[in-house]
C-alpha positions as CSV (number, residue, x, y, z in Angstrom):
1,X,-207.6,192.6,43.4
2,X,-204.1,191.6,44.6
3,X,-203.1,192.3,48.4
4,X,-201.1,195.1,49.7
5,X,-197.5,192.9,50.8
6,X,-195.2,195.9,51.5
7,X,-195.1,199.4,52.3
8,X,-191.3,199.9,51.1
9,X,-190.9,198.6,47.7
10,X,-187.6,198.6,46.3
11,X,-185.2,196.2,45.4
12,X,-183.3,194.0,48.8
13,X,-180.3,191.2,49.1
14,X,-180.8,188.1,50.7
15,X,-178.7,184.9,50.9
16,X,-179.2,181.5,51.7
17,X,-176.5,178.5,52.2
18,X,-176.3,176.6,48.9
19,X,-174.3,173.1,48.5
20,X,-170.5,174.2,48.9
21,X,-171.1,178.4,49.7
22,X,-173.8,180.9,50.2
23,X,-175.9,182.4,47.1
24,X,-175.9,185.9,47.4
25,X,-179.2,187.4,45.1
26,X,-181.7,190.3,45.4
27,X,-185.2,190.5,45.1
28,X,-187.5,193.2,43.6
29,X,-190.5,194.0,45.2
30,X,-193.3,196.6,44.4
31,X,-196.8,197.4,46.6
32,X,-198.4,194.0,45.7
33,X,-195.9,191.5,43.8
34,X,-192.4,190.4,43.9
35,X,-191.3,191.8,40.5
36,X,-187.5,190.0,40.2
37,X,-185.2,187.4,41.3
38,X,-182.0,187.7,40.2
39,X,-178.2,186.2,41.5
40,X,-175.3,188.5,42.8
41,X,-173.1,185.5,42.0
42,X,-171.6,184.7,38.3
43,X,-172.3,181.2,37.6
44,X,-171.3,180.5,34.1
45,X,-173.6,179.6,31.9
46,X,-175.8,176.7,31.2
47,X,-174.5,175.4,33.9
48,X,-176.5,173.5,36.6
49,X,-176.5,176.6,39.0
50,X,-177.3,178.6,36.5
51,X,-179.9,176.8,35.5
52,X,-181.4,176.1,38.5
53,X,-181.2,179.3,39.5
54,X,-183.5,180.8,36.4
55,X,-185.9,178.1,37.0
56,X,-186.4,179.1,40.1
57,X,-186.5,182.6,39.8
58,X,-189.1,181.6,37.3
59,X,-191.0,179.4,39.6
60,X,-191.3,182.1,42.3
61,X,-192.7,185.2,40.3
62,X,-194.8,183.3,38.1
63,X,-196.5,181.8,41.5
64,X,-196.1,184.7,43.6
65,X,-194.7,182.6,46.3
66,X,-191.9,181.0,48.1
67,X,-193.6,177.4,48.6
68,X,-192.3,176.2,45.4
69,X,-191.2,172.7,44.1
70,X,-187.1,172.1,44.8
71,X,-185.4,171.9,41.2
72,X,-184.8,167.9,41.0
73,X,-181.0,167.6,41.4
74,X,-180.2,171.1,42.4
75,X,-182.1,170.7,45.7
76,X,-179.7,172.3,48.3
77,X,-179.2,175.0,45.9
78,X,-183.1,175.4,45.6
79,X,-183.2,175.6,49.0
80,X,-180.3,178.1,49.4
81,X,-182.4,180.5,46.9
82,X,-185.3,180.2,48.9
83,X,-183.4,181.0,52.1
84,X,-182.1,184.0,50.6
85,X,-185.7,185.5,48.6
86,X,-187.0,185.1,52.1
87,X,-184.1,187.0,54.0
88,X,-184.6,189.7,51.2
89,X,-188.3,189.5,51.6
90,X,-188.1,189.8,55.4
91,X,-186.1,193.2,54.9
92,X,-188.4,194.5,52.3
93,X,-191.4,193.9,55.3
94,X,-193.0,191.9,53.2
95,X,-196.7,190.8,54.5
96,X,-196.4,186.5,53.8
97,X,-200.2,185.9,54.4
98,X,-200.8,188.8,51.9
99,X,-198.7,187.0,49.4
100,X,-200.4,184.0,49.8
101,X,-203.6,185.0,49.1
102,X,-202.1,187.2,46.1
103,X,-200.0,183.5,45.1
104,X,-200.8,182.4,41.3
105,X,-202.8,179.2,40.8
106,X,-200.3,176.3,39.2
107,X,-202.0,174.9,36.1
108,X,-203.1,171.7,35.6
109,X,-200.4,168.9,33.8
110,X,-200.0,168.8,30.4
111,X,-199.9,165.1,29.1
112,X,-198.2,164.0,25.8
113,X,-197.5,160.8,24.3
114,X,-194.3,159.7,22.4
115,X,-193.9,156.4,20.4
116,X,-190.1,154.8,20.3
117,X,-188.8,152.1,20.0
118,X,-186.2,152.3,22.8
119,X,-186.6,154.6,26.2
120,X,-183.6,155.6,28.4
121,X,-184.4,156.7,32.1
122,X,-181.4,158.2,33.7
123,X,-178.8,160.4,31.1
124,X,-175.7,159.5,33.1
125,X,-172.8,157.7,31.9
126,X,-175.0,154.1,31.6
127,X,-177.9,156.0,29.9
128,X,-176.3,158.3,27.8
129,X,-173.9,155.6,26.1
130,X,-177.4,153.2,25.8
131,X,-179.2,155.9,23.9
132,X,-176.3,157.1,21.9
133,X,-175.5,153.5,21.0
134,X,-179.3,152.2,20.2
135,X,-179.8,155.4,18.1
136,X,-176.8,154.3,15.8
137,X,-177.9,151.0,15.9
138,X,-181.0,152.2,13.7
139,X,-183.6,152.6,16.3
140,X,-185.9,155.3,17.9
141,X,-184.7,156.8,21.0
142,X,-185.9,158.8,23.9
143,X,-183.8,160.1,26.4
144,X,-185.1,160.8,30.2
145,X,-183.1,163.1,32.7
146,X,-185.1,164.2,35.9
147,X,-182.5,166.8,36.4
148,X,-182.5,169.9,34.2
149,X,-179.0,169.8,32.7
150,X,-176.2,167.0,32.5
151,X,-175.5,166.1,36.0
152,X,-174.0,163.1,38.2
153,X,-171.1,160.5,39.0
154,X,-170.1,160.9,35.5
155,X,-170.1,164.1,35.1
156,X,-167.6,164.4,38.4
157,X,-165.6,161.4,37.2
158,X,-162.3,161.1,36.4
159,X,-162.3,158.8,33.1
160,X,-163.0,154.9,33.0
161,X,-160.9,151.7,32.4
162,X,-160.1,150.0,29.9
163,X,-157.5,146.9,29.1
164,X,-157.1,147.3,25.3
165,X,-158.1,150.8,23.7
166,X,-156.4,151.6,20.7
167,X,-154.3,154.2,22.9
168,X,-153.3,151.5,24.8
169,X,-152.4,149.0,21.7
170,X,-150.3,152.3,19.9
171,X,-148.0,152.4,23.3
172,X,-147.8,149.2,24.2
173,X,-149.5,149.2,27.5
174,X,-152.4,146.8,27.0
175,X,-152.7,145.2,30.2
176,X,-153.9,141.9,30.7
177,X,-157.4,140.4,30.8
178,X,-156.1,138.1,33.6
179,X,-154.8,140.9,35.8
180,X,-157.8,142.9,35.3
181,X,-160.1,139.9,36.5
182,X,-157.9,139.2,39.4
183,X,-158.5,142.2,40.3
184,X,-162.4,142.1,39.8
185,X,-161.6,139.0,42.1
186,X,-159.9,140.1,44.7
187,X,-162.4,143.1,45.5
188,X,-165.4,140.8,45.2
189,X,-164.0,137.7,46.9
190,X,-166.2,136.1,45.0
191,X,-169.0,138.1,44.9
192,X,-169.7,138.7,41.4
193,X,-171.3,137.6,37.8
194,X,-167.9,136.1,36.2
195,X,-169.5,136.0,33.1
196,X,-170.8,139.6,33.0
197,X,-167.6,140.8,34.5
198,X,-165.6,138.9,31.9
199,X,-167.7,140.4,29.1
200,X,-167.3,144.0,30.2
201,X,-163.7,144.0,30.7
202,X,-163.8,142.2,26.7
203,X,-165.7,146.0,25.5
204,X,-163.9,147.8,27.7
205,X,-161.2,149.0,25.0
206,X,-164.2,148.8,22.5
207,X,-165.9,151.4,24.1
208,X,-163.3,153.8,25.4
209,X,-162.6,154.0,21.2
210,X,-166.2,154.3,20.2
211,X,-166.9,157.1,23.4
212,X,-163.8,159.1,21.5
213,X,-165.0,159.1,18.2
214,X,-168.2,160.4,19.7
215,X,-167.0,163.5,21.3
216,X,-166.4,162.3,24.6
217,X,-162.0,162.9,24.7
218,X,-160.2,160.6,27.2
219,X,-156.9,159.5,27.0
220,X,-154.8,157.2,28.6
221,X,-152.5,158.5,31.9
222,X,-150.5,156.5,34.1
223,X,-151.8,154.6,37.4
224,X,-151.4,157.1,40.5
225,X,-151.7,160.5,38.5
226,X,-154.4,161.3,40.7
227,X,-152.4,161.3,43.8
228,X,-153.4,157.9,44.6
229,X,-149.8,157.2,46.0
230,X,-150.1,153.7,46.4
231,X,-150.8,152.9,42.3
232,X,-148.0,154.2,41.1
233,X,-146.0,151.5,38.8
234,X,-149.6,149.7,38.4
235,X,-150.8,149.0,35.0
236,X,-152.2,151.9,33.3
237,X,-155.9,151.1,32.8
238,X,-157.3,155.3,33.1
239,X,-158.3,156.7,30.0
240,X,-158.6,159.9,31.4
241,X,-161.2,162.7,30.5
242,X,-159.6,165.6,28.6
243,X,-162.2,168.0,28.7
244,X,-164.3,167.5,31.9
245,X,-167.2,165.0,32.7
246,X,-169.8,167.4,32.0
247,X,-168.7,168.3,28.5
248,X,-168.1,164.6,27.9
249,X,-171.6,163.6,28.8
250,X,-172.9,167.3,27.3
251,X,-171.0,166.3,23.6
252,X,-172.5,162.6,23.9
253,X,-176.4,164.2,23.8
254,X,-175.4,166.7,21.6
255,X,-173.9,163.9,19.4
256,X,-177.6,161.7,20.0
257,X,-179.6,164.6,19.3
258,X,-178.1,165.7,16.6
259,X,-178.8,161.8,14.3
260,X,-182.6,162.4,15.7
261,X,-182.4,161.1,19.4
262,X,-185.2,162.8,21.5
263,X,-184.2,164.4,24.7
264,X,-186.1,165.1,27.5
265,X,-184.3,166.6,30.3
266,X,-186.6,167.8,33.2
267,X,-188.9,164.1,33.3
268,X,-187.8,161.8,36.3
269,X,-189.0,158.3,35.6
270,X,-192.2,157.0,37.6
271,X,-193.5,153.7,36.6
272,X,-193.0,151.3,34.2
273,X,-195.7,150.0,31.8
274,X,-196.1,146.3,31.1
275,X,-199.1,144.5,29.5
276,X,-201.0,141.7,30.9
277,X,-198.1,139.1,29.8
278,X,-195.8,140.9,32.3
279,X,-193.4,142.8,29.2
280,X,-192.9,146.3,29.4
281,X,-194.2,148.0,26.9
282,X,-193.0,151.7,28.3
283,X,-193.4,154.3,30.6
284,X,-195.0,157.4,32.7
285,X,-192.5,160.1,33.4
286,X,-193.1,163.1,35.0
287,X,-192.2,166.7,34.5
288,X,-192.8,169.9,36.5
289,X,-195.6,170.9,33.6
290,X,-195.8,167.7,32.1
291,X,-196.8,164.0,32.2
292,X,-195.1,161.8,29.3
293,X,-196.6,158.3,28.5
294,X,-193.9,156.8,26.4
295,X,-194.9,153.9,24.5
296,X,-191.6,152.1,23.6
297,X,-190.5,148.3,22.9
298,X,-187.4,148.2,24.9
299,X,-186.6,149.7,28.0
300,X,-183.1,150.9,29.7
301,X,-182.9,151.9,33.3
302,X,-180.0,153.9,34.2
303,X,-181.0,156.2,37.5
304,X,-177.3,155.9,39.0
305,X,-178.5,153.7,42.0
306,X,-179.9,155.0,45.9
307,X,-177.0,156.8,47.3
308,X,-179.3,160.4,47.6
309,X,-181.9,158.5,49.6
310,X,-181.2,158.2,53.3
311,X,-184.6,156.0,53.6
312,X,-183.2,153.3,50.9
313,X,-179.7,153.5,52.4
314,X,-180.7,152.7,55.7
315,X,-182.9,150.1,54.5
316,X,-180.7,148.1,52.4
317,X,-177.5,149.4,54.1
318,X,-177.9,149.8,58.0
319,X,-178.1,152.6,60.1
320,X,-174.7,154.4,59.6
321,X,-174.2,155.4,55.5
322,X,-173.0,158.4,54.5
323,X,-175.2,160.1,51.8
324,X,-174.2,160.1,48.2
325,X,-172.3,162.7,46.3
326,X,-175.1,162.9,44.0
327,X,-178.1,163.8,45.4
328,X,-180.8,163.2,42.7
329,X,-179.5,159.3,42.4
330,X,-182.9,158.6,44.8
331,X,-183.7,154.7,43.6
332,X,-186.2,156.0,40.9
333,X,-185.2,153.5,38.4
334,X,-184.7,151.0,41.1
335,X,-187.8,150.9,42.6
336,X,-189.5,150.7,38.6
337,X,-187.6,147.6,37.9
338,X,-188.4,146.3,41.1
339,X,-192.1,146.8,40.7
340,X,-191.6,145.3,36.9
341,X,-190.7,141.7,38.8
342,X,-187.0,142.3,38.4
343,X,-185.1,140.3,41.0
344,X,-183.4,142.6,44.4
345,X,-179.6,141.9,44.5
346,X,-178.6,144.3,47.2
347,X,-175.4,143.0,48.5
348,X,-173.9,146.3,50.8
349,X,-171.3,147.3,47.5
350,X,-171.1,151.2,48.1
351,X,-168.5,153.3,46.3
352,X,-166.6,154.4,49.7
353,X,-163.8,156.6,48.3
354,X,-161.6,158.3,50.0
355,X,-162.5,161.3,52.4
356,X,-164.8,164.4,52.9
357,X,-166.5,166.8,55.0
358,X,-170.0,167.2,56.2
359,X,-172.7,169.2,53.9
360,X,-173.1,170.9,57.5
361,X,-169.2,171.2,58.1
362,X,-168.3,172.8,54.7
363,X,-171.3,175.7,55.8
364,X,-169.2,176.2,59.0
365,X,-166.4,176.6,57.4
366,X,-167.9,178.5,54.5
367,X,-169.6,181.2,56.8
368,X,-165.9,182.3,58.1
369,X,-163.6,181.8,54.8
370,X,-165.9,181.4,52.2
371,X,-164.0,178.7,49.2
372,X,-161.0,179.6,51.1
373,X,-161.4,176.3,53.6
374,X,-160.5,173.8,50.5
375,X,-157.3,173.5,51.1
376,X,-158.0,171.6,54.2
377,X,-158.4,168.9,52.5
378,X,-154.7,168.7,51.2
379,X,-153.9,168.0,55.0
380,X,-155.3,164.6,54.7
381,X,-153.3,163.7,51.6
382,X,-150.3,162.1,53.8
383,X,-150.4,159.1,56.1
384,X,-150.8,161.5,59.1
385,X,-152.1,159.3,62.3
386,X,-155.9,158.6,62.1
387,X,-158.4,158.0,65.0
388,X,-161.7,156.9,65.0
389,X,-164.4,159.0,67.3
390,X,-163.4,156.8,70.3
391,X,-159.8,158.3,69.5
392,X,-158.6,154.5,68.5
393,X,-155.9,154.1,66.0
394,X,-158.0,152.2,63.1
395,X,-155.8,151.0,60.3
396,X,-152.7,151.8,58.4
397,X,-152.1,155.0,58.2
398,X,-150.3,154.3,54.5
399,X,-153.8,153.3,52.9
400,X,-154.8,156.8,53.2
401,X,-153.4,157.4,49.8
402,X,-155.1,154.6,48.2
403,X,-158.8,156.1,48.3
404,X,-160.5,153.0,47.3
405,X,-158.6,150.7,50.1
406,X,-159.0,153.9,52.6
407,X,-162.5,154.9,52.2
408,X,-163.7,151.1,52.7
409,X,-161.9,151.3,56.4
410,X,-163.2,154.8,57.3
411,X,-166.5,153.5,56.2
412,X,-166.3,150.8,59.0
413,X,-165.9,153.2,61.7
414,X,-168.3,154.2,64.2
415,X,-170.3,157.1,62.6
416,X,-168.1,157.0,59.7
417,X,-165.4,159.5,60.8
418,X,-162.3,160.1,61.6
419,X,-159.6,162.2,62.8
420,X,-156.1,163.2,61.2
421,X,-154.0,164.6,63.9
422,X,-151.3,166.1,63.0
423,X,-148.4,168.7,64.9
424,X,-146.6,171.9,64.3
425,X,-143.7,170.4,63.3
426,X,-145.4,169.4,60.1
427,X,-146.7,173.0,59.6
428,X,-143.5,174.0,59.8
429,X,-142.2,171.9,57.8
430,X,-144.8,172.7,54.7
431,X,-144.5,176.6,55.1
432,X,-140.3,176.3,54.6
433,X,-140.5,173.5,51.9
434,X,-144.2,172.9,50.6
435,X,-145.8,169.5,51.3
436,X,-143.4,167.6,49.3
437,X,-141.2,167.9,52.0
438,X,-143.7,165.3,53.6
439,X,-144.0,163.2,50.8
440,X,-143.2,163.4,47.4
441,X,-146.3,162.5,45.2
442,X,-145.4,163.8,41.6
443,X,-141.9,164.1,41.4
444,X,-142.0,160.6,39.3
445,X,-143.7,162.9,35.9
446,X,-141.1,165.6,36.3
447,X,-140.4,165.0,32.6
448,X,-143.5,162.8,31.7
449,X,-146.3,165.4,32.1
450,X,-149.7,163.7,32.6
451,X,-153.2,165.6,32.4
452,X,-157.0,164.5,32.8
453,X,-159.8,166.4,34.4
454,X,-161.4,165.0,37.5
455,X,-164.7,167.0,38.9
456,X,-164.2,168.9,35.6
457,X,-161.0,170.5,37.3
458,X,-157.0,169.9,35.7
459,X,-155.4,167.1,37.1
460,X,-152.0,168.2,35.5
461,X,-148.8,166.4,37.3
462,X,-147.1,169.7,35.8
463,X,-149.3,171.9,38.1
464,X,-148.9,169.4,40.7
465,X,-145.2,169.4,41.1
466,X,-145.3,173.0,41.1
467,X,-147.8,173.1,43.7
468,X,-146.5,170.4,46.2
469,X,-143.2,172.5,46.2
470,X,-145.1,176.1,47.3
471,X,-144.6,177.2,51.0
472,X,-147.7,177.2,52.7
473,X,-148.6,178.4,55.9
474,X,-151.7,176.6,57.5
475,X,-151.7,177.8,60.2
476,X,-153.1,180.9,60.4
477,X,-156.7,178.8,58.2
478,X,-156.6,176.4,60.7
479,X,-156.8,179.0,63.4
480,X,-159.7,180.6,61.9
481,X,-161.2,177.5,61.3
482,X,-160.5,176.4,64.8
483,X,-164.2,177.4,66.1
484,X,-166.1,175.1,63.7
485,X,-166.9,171.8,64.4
486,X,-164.2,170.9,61.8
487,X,-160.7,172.3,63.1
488,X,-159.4,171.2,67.0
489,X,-156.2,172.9,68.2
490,X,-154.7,172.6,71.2
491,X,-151.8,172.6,73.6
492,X,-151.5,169.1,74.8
493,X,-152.6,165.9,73.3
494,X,-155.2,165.6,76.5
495,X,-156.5,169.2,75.7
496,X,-156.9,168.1,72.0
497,X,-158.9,165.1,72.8
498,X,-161.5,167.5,75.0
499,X,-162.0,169.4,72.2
500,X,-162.6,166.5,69.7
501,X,-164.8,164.8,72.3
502,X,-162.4,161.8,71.7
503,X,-161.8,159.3,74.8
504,X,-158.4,161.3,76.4
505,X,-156.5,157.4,77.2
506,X,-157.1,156.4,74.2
507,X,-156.3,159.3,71.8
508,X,-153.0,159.6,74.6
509,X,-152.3,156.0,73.6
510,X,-153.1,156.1,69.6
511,X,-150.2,158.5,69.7
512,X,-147.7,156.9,72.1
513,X,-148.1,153.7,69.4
514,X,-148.0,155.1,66.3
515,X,-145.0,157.2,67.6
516,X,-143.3,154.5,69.0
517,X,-143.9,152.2,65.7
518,X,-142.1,155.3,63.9
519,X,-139.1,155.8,66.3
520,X,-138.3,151.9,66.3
521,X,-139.1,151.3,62.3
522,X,-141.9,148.6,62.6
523,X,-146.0,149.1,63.4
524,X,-146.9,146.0,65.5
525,X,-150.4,147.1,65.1
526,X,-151.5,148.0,61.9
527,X,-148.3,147.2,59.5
528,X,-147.6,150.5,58.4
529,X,-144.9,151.6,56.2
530,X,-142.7,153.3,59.0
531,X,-140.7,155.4,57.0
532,X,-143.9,157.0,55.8
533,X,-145.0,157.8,59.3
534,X,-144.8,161.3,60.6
535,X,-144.6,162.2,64.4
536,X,-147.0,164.0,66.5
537,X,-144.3,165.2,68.9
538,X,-144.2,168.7,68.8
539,X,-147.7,171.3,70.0
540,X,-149.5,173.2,69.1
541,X,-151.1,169.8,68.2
542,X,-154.5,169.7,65.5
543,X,-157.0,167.2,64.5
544,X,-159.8,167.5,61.4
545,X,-162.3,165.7,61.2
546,X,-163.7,163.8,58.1
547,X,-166.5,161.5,57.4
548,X,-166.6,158.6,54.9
549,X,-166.8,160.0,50.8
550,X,-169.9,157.8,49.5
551,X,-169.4,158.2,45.9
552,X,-173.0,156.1,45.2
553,X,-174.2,152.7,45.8
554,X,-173.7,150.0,43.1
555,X,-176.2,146.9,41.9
556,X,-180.1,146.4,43.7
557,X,-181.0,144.8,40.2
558,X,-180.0,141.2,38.7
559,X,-179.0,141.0,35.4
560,X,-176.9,139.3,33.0
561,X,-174.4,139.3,30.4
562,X,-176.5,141.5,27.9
563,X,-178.0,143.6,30.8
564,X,-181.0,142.3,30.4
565,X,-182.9,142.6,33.6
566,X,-183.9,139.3,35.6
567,X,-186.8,138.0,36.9
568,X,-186.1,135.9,40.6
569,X,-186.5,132.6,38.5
570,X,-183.8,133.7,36.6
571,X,-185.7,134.9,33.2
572,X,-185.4,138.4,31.9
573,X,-188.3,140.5,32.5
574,X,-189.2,141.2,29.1
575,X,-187.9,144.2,27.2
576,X,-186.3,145.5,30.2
577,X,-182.5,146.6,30.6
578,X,-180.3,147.4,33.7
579,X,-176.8,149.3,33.4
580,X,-174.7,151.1,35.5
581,X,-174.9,151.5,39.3
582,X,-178.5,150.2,39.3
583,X,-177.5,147.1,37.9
584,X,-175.6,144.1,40.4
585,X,-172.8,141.6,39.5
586,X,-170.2,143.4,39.0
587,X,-168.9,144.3,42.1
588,X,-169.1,142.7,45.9
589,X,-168.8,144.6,48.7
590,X,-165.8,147.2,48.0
591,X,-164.9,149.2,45.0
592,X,-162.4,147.5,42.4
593,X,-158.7,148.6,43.8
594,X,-157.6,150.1,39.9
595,X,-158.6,153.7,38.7
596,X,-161.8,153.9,36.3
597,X,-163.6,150.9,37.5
598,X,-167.2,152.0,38.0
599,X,-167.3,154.6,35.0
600,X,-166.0,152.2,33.0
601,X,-168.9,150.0,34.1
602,X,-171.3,152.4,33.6
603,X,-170.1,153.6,29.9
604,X,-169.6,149.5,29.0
605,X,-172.7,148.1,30.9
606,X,-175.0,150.9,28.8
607,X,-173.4,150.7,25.4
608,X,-174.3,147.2,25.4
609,X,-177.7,147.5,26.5
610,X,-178.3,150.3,23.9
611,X,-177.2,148.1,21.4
612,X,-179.2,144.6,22.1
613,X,-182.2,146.9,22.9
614,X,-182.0,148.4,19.7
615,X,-181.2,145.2,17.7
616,X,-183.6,142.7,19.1
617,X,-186.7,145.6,19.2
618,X,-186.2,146.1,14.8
619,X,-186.7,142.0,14.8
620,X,-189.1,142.5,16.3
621,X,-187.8,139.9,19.4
């Protein structure tokens, strides 16, 4: 007979703190059971919040408890639900050791085994073009996602590169294979497969054609669109997404499912099988409900790399690394091919990338203003004087508008953070004449209108003009903000230093040098572009603090040409396949300095595999 929990049932609100903003829900509770979980907040539909949020609701009144399993990939929003069905359960007087004992029992696993002739772990930009691309190539596919619906780098990414789409051939713009290894070159010093690298940049137009006439819509916009200030007049290598990441990636399963591709979202990849020859011959994935043993002849891992696992980024990356943007991208796939015999190749390359704030920071900030504290970030979109947390003056100020270039230095910095400080005089300036008055970053498409979506949002240089020319007034955000750990105002520049917890000599003479470099029209330190330069001369005076944006980390496997994974002795590990950020060789230790490098990589690298995999597995090789 189930336990008394509650003398007051009834129905209560809770919230928890999810990723970017707190989930707001409320919880139905009668004598002996919670009844309902359902969300105060509109998420739209199918989406990952939405999704997660169901399964979760699911999970908790089928087992009569709040000890449940984290959805994989929507783990802070998991947790935020499970902040907030306590908070409401707390209200309700809820009895927890009655609940317990009244908890359901979680069945035992189902097991089910598939035959195929090609499995794809990871349904990211690598996988998703493998198993789309194998399938066409006439053989069976499965598709493995641990997360529940489309979701990583991808799906927040901006579009990928190419050199000679069919878009680039109609207006003229193909840009040269040379230029485009130079550049490869000049980010790797060296550090690179040449003979891989030379092969994807040979498919890149290939595939930017073949990912359109599959659903996935990009099209080609000028370099520095984005607001990356400092490629503007560079070749035009972005083939821009014109519909958002997610429905890119969404419309490439839907297009695999629909010519008989099985997809299996929900199963994160555990351990390859191999026989007693060493070749795989498939794999155990495992589900909430469900082990798979998936018998295939070819394998393709594509887990996105280790950027969501602090243990593997201190281990292969120091003591200091920011985590990942995408949280699920734990190593899984790594750590198979690994235990398979494939070689490590773990040279530091981690996509630094501009700026961002804390997980923790953003909650500050959320808690007073709710989505309202975004537009702090537009205050770091100039080349405003930056200090390091010793308050040193760290690099040119004018990289900070060339993310890839800027991210790198800011990654280098102790605790990977910084400061832009900033006066009122700049304020003042933006609330009269809107932020181009500091700098003018779209006037050049005035009459050349430009549009992608980045982090399925417009990027739309029409939009952009006619936002960089609103007055805005800051100030009154930044005051409100000014009590987080995010936000420092202050009279003087030795009061502002105090409150930044910033060494007060050397924050007093970061700004006597980077004024004086301005006043005089050349930077002895750093080399800035002086004309670009704007004071701190006038209080109040503010600084914001940032950390280091780690988009992922890129390689840990060898491979070559055909992404076939390697063995240390150079062989391929038989039937195995490495693309995207798990696989090494294309990059060194930055990010290539030209927009769509790494989705490009990830789109080229798996369309290929798909395609050997699928070829050499019906002969049988």
């Amino acid at each position: 007979m189930a336990q008394k929990i509650t003398e007051n049932p009834g129905k209560y609100t809770g919230s928890g703190q999810g990723k970017e903003s707190q989930i707001n829900l409320e919880v139905e509770v009668d004598s002996d059971k919670i009844v309902n979980v359902k969300p105060l907040d509109k998420y739209a539909p199918d989406s990952l919040a939405d999704n997660a949020f169901k399964k979760m609701a699911q999970k908790i009144v089928d087992q009569q408890s709040v000890d449940v399993d984290v959805v994989s990939g929507a783990s802070e929003t998991s947790h935020g639900i499970i902040e907030g069905v306590k908070e409401a359960l707390n209200k309700a007087g809820v009895d927890f050791d009655a609940l317990k004992e009244n908890g359901g029992q979680t069945a035992g696993k189902k097991e089910e085994t598939i035959d195929v002739d090609v499995a794809v772990v990871g349904a990211g930009g690598a996988g998703v073009a493998a198993a789309l691309a194998a399938r066409q190539h006439g053989a069976s596919v499965a598709l493995l996602e641990k997360t529940i619906s489309p979701l990583g780098a991808t799906t927040f990414a901006g579009g990928m590169f190419a050199g000679d789409s069919q878009q680039q051939k109609d207006q003229n713009a193909v840009v040269s294979k040379k230029w485009l290894y130079d550049e490869y070159m000049d980010a790797s010093q060296g550090y690179m497969n040449s003979i891989l690298v030379r092969r994807i940049i040979d498919e890149s137009g290939k595939t930017v054609d073949w990912l359109n006439e599959n659903g996935a819509i990009m099209k080609l916009v000028d370099a520095g669109t984005g607001g990356s200030y400092d490629h503007i007049g560079m070749p035009a290598t972005l083939h821009g997404y014109q519909e958002g990441g997610t429905k890119a990636v969404t419309k490439l399963i839907e297009k695999f499912k629909s010519i008989g591709g099985k997809m299996y979202f929900g199963f994160a990849g555990k351990k390859l099988l191999q026989d007693s020859a060493g070749k795989v011959t498939g794999l155990i994935a495992e589900g909430d409900e469900e082990t798979l043993h998936v018998n295939a002849k070819k394998v393709v891992i594509a887990t996105g790399g280790f950027g969501g696992s602090p243990e593997m980024r201190k281990k292969y990356l120091g003591d200091v690394s920011t985590q990942g943007q995408v949280l699920q991208n734990t190593g899984d796939g790594l750590n198979m091919a690994w235990d398979a015999g494939t070689a490590h190749h773990i040279n530091g390359s981690t996509h630094y990338f501009w700026q961002t704030f804390s997980d923790k920071d953003i909650g500050e900030m959320a808690k007073l203003v709710g989505p309202n504290w975004m537009p702090v970030n537009a205050l770091a979109d100039f080349p405003n004087l930056r200090v390091n947390n010793r308050g040193q003056r760290y690099a040119s100020e004018t990289h900070a508008l060339d993310f890839a270039v800027h991210g790198a230095e800011l990654s280098e910095q102790p605790q990977q953070t910084e400061f832009v400080v900033f006066d009122q005089a700049m304020l003042d300036k933006i609330k009269e004449g809107g932020t181009v008055a500091i700098e003018d970053h779209y006037g050049k498409w005035k009459n050349h209108h430009q549009f992608y979506m980045e982090f399925n949002f417009p990027t739309d240089t029409d939009e952009n003009i006619k936002h960089e020319h609103e007055k805005t007034d800051f100030t009154a955000l930044l005051n409100k903000l000014a009590s987080t750990n995010v936000i420092f105002v202050a009279d003087t520049i030795e009061e502002l230093a105090e409150k930044m917890g910033v060494d007060k000599d050397n924050l007093a003479k970061s700004v006597e040098q980077y004024n004086n470099a301005k006043k005089k029209g050349e930077d002895d330190l750093f080399f800035s572009d002086t004309k670009r330069m704007i004071p701190v001369e006038q209080g109040p005076f503010y600084a914001v603090k940032f950390i280091a944006r780690n988009l992922g980390t890129l390689g840990g496997a060898t491979i070559d040409e055909k992404m076939h994974a390697l063995a240390p002795n150079g062989e391929p590990v038989p039937n195995l396949y490495v693309a995207g950020a798990d696989a090494s060789g294309m990059y060194g230790k930055a990010y290539v300095d030209f927009e769509g490098g790494t989705l490009g990589f990830a789109y080229i690298s798996g369309r290929l595999a798909g395609i050997d995999a699928a070829e050499t597995a019906k002969a049988g090789k």
